[in-house]
PyMOL commands that place a pseudoatom at each C-alpha (Angstrom):
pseudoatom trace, name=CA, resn=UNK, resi=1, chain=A, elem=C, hetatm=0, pos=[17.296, 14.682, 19.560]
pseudoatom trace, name=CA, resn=UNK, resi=2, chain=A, elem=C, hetatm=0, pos=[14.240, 12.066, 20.005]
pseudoatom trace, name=CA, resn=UNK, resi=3, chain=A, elem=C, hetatm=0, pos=[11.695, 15.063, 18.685]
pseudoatom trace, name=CA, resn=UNK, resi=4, chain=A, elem=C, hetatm=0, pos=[13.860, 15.264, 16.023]
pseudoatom trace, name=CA, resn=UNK, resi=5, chain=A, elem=C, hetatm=0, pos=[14.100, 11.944, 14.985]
pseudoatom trace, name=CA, resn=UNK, resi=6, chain=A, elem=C, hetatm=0, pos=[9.917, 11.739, 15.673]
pseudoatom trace, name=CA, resn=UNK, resi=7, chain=A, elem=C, hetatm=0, pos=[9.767, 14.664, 13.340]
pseudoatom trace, name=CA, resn=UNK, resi=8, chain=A, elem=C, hetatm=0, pos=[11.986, 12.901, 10.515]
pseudoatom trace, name=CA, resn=UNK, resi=9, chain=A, elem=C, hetatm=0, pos=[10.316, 9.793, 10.802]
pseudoatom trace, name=CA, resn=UNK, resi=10, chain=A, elem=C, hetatm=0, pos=[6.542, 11.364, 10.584]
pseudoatom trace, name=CA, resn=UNK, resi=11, chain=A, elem=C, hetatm=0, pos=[7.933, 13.254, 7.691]
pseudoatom trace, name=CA, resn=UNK, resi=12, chain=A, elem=C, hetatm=0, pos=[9.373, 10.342, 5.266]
pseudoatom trace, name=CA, resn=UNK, resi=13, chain=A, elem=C, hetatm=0, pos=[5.880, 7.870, 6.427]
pseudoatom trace, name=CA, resn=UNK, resi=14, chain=A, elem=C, hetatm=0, pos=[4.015, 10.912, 5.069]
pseudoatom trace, name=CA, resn=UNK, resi=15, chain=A, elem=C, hetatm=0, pos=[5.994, 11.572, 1.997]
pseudoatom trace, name=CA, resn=UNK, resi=16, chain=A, elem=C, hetatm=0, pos=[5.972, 8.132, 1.694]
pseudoatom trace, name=CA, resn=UNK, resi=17, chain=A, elem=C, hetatm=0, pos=[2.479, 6.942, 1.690]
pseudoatom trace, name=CA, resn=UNK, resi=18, chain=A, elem=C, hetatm=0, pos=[1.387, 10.222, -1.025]
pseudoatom trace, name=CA, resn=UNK, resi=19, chain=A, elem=C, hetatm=0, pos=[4.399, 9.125, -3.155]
pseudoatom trace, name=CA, resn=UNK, resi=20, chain=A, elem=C, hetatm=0, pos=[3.510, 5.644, -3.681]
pseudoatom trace, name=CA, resn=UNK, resi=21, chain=A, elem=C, hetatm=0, pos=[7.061, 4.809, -4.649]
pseudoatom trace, name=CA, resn=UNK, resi=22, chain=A, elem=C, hetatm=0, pos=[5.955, 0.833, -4.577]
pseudoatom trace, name=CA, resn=UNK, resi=23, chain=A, elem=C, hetatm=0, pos=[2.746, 1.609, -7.099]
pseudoatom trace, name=CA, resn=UNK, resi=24, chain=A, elem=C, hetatm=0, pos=[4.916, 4.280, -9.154]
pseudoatom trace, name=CA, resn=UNK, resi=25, chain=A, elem=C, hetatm=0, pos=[7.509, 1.586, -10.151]
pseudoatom trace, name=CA, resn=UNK, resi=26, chain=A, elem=C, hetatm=0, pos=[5.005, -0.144, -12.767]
pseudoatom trace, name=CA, resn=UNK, resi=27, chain=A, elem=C, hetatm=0, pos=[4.414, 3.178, -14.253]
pseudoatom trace, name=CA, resn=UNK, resi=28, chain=A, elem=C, hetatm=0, pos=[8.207, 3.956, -14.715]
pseudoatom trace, name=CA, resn=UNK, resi=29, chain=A, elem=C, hetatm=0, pos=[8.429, 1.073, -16.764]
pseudoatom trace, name=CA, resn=UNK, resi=30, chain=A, elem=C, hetatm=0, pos=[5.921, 1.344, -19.134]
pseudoatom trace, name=CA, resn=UNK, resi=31, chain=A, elem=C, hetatm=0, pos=[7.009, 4.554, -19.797]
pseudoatom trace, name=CA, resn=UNK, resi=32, chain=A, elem=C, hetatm=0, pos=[10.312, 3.691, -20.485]
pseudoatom trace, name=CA, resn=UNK, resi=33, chain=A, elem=C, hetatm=0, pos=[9.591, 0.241, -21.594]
pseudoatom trace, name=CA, resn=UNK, resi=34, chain=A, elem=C, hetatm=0, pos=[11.413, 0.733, -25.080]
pseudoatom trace, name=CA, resn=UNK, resi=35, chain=A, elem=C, hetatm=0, pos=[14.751, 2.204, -23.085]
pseudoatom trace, name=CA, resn=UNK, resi=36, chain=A, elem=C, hetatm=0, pos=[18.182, 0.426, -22.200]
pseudoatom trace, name=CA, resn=UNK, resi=37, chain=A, elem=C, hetatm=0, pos=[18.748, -0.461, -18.576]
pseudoatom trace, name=CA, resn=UNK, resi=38, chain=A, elem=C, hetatm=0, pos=[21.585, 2.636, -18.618]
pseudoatom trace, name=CA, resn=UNK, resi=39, chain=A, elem=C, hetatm=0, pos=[19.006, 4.949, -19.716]
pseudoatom trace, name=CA, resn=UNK, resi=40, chain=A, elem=C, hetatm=0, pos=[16.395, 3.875, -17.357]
pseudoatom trace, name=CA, resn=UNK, resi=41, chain=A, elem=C, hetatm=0, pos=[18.344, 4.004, -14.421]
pseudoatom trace, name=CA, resn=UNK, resi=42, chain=A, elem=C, hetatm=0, pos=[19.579, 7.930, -16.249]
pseudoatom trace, name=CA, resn=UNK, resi=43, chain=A, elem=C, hetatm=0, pos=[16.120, 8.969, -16.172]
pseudoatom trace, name=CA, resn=UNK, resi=44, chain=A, elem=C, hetatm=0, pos=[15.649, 7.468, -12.833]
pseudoatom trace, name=CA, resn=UNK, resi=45, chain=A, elem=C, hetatm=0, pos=[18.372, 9.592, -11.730]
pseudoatom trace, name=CA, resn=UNK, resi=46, chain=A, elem=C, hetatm=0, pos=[17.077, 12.432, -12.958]
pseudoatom trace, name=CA, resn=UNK, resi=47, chain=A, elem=C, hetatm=0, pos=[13.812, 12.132, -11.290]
pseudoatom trace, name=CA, resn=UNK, resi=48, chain=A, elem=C, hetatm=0, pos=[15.383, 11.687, -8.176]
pseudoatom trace, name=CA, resn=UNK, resi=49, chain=A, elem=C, hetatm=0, pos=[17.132, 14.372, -8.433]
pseudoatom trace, name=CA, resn=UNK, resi=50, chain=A, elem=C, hetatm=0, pos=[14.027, 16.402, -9.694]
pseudoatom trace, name=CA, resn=UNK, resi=51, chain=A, elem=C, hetatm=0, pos=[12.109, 15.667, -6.778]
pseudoatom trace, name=CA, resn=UNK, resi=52, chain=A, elem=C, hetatm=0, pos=[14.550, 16.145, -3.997]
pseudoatom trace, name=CA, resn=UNK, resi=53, chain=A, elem=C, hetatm=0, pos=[15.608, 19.454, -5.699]
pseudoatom trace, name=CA, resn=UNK, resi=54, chain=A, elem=C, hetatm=0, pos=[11.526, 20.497, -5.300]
pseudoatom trace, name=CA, resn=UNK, resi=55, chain=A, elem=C, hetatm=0, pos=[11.208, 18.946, -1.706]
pseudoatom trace, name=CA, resn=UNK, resi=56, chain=A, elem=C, hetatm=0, pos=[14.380, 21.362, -0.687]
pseudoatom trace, name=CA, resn=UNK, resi=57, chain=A, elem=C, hetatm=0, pos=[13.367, 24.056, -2.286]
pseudoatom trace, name=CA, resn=UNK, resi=58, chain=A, elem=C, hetatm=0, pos=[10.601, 24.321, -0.630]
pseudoatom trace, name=CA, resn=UNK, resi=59, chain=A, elem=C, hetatm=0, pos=[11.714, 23.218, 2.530]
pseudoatom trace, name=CA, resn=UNK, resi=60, chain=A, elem=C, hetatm=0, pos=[13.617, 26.154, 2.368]
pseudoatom trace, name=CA, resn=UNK, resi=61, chain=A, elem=C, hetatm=0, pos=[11.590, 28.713, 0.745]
pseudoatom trace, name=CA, resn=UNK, resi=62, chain=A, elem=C, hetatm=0, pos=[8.035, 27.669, 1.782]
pseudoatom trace, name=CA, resn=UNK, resi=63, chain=A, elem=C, hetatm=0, pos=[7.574, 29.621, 5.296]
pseudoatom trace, name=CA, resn=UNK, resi=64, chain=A, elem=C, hetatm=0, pos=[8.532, 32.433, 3.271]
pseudoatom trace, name=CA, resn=UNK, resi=65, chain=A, elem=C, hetatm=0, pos=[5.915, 31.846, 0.822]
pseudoatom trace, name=CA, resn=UNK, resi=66, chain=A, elem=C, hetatm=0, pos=[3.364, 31.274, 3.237]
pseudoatom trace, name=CA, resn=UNK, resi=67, chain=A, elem=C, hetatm=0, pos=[4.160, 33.964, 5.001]
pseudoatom trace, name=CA, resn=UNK, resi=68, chain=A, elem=C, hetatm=0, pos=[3.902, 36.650, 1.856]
pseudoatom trace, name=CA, resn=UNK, resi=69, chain=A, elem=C, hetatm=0, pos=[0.720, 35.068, 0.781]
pseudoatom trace, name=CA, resn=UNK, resi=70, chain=A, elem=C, hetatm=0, pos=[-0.305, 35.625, 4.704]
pseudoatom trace, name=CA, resn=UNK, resi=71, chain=A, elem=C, hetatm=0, pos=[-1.460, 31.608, 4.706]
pseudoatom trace, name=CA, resn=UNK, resi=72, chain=A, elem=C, hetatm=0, pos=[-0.764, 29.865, 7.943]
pseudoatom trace, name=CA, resn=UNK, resi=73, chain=A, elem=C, hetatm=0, pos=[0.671, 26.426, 8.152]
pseudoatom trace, name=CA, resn=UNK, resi=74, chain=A, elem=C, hetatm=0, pos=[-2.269, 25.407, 9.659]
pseudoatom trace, name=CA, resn=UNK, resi=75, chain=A, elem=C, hetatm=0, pos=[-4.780, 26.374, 7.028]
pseudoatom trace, name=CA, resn=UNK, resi=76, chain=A, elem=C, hetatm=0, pos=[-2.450, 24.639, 4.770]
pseudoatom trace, name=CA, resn=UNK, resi=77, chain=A, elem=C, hetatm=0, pos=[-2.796, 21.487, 6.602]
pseudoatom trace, name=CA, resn=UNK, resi=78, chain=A, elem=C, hetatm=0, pos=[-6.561, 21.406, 6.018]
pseudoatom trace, name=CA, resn=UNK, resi=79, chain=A, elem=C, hetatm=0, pos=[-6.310, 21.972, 2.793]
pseudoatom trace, name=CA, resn=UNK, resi=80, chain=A, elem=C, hetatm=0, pos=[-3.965, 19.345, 2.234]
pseudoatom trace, name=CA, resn=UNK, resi=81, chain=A, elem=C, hetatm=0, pos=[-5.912, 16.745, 3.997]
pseudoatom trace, name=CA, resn=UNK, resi=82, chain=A, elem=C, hetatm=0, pos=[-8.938, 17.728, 2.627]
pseudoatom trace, name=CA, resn=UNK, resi=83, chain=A, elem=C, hetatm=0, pos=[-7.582, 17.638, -1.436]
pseudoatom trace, name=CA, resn=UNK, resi=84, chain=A, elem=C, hetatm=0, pos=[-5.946, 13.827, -0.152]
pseudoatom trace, name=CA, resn=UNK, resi=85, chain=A, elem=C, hetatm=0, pos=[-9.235, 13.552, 1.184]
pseudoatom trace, name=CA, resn=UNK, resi=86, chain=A, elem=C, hetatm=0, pos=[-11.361, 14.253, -2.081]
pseudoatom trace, name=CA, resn=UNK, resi=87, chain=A, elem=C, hetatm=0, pos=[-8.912, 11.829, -4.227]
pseudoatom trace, name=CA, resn=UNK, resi=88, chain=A, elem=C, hetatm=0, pos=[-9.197, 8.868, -2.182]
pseudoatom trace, name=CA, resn=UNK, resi=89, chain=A, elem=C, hetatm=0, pos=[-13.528, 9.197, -2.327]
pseudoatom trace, name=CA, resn=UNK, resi=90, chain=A, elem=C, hetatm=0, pos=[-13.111, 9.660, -6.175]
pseudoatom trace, name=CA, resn=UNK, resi=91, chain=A, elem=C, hetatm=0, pos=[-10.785, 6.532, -6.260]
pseudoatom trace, name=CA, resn=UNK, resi=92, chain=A, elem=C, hetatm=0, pos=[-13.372, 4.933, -4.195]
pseudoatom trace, name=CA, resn=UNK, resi=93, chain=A, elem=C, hetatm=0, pos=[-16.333, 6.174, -6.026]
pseudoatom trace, name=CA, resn=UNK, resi=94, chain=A, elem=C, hetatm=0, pos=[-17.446, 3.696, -9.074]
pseudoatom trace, name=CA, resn=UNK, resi=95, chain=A, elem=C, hetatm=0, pos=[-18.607, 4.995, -12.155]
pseudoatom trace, name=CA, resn=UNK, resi=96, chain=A, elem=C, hetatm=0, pos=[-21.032, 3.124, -14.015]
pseudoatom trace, name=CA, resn=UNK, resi=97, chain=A, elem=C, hetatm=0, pos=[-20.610, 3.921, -18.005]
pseudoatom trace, name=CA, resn=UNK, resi=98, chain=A, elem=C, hetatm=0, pos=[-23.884, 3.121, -20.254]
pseudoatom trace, name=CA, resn=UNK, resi=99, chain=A, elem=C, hetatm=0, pos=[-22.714, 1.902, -23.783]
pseudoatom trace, name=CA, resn=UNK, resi=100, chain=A, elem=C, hetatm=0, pos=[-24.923, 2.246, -26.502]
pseudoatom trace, name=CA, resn=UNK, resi=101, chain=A, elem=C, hetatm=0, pos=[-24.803, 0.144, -29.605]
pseudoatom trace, name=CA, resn=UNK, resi=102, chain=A, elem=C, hetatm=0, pos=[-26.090, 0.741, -32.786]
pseudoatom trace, name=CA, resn=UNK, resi=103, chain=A, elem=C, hetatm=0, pos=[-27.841, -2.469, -33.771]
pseudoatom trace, name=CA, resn=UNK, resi=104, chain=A, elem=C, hetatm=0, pos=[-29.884, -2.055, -37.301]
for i in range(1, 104): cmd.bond("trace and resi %d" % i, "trace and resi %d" % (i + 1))
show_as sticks, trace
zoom trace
């Protein structure tokens, strides 16, 4: 039972932290900035329900997958860390735009 719970609780930090629920909550409303508060919390719904349905699908389905592809869970890992990996350097990486201005 404790392995369990250490397993359930590793999974929702992780699913957590990539989520960004907390940062994702200004972006929900300025996309539905011009909706009621019954149709927000509709659409909220339905995104719930969206991702959860994804998240158990493949919670189901995904050994399965892996396994007819012939990828191992491992090598799946790696790639996942290393894609998280590549968007947090170019979040940290600053670009530096030159503007040019036509002056007569």
């Amino acid at each position: 039972m404790s392995q369990l719970i250490s397993y359930a609780l590793g999974t929702f930090i992780a699913l957590f932290t990539i989520t960004n629920p907390v940062g994702a909550v200004p972006i929900f409303y300025s996309l539905t900035a011009n909706a009621s508060k019954h149709q927000r919390l509709r659409e909220a719904k339905k995104v719930a329900l969206n991702a959860s349905s994804i998240i158990a699908f493949f919670f189901v389905t995904g050994q399965a997958i892996l396994d007819f592809w012939g990828i191992s869970l491992g090598v799946l890992q790696i790639a996942g860390g290393l894609l998280i990996a590549r968007t947090a350097w170019t979040f940290g990486e600053t670009n530096q735009y030159q503007t040019v201005t036509n002056t007569p």
